[in-house]
KEMIDO-77144 format. One record per residue (C-alpha): residue number from 1; residue in three letters; x, y, z. Coordinates in nm, 3 decimals. Layout:
<nodes>
NODE|num|residu|u|v|w
NODE|NUM|ala|X|Y|Z
...
</nodes>
This chain:
<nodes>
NODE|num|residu|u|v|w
NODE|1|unk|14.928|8.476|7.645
NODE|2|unk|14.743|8.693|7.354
NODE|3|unk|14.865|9.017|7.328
NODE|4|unk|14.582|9.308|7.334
NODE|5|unk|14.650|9.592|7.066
NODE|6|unk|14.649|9.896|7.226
NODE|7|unk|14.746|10.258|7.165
NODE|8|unk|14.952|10.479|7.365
NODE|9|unk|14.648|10.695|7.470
NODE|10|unk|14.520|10.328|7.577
NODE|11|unk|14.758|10.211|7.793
NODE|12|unk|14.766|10.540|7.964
NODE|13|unk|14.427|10.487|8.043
NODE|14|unk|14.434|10.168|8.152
NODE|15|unk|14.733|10.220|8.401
NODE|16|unk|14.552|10.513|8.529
NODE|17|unk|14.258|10.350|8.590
NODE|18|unk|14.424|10.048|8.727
NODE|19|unk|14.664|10.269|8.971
NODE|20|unk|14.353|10.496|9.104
NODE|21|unk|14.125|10.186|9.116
NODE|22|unk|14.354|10.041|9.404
NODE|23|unk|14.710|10.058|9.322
NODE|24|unk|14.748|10.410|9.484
NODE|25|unk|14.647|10.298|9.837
NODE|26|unk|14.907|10.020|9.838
NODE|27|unk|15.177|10.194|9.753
NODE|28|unk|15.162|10.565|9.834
NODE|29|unk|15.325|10.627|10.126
NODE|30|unk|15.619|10.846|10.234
NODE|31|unk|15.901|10.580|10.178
NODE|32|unk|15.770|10.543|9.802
NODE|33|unk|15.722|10.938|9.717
NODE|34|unk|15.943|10.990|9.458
NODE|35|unk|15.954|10.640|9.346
NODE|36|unk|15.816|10.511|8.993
NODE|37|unk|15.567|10.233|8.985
NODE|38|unk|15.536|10.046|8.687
NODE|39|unk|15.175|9.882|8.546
NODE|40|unk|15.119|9.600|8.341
NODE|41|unk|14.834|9.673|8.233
NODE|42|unk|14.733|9.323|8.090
NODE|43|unk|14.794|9.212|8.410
NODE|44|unk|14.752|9.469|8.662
NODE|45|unk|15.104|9.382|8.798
NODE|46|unk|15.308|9.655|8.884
NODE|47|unk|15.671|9.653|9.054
NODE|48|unk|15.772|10.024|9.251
NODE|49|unk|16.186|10.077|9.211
NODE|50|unk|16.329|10.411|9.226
NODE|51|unk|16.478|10.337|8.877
NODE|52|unk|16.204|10.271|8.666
NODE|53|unk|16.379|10.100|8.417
NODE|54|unk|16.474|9.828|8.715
NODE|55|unk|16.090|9.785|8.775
NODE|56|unk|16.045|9.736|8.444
NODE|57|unk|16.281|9.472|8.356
NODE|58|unk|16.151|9.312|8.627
NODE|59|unk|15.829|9.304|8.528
NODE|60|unk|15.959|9.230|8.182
NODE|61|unk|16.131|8.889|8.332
NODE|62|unk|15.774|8.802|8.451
NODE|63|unk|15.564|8.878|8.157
NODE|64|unk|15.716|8.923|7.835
NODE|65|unk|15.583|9.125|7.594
NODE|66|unk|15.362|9.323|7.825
NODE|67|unk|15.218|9.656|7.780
NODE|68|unk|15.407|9.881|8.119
NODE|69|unk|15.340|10.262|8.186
NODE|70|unk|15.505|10.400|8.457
NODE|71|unk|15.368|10.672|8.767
NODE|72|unk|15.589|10.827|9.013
NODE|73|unk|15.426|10.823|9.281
NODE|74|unk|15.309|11.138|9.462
NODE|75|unk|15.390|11.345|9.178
NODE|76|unk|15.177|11.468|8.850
NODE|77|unk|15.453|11.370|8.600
NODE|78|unk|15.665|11.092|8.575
NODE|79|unk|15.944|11.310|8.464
NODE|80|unk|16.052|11.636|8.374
NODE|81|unk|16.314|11.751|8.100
NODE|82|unk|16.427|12.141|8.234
NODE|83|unk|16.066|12.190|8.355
NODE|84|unk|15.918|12.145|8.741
NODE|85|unk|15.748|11.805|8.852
NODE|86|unk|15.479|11.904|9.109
NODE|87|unk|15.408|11.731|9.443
NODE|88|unk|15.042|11.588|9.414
NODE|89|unk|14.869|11.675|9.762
NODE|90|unk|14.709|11.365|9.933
</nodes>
């Protein structure tokens, strides 16, 4: 598979685009909130773990080399370092 050159800003696009273009309504629900879902965004794969480094490797194992961003789901950030991660309203 050819790998696409993309920048960070890029990819963050992409896997937003790809998780609001369908993504969300498969996987938001109240067993997921809280959970991180991970985007290949070659691919538009994604794998939900609460770890996100699990869904990654997973991922990973499937499609080396790929381009992931992760989303926790229900929430604005993925995470926070001292600050406050805010519940997105549905």
């Amino acid at each position: 598979m050819r790998t696409i050159l993309l920048s960070h800003e890029e990819v963050a696009k992409l896997a937003t685009q790809l998780y609001e273009g369908g993504i969300r309504q498969k996987v938001e629900s109240d067993s997921n909130i809280g959970k991180m879902v991970i985007i290949d965004v070659e691919t538009g794969d994604y794998e939900i773990d609460k770890n996100g480094l699990h869904a990654s490797n997973r991922l990973n194992a499937k499609h080396p080399d790929a381009r992931l961003f992760g989303i926790r789901i229900g929430y604005n950030v993925a995470a926070s370092l001292g600050g406050v991660m805010e519940r997105v309203s549905l």
